[in-house]
N, C-alpha and C positions, 0 to 999 in steps of 0.2 A: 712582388717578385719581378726582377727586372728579365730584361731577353736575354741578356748575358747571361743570367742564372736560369732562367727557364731553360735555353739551348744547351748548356751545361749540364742540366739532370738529363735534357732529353738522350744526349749524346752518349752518357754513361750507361742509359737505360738500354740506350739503342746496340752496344757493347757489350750487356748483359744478356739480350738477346740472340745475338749474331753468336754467343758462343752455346747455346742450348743446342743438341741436335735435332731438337722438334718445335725450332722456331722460334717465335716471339710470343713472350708471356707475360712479360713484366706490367702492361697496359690493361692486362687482360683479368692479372692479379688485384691490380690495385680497384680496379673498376667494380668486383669482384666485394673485396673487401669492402670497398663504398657501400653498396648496395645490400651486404647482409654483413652489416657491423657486431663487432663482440661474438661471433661465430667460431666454433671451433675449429680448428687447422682439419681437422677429421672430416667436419662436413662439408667447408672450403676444397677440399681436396676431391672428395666425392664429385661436387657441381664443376669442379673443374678437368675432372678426368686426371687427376694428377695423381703422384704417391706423394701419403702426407709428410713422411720425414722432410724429400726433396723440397716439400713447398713448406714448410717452418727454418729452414736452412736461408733458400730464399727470401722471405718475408722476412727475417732477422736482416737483410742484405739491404731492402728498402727501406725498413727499421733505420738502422745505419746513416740513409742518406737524408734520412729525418720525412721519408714519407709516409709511414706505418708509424700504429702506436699498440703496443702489445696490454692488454688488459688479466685480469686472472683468467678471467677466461675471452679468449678469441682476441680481436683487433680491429683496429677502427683508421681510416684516411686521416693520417693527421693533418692542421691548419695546412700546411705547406703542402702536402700531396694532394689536399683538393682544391691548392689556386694552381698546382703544375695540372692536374686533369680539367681542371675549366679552362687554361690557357690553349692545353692539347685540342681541347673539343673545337675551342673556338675557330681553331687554325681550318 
């Protein structure tokens, strides 16, 4: 992943944030989803304090930007969203 393209997702990210009323989440999702892979949006949402519709809506959103990867059940960091959070951690 270049910086152009790291800065890029981050930017979008940072976007997707700034317009939630209760903040930033998108970091906090995916970090989230890393750590309890193929999980259902149900218990995802429990650990995260969220409502699950709002956070499968979302997660289809990171999906999208090719950072999630939707399984039968739950979801997992795909290759791209975990060189954008190693690049994140490393900053």
């Amino acid at each position: 992943m270049t910086i152009e393209e790291f800065q890029k997702i981050k930017s979008r990210l940072e976007k997707m944030d700034s317009l939630h009323k209760q903040g930033p989440w998108t970091d906090e999702v995916l970090l989230c989803i890393k750590d309890n892979p193929k999980v259902r949006a149900a218990e995802l949402a429990l650990k995260l304090n969220m409502e699950k519709q709002w956070l499968k809506i979302n997660i289809r959103k990171l999906k999208n930007m090719g950072l999630t990867i939707s399984h039968e059940v739950g979801y997992s960091v795909s290759p791209r969203g975990q060189t954008y959070l190693n690049k994140l951690m490393s900053d």
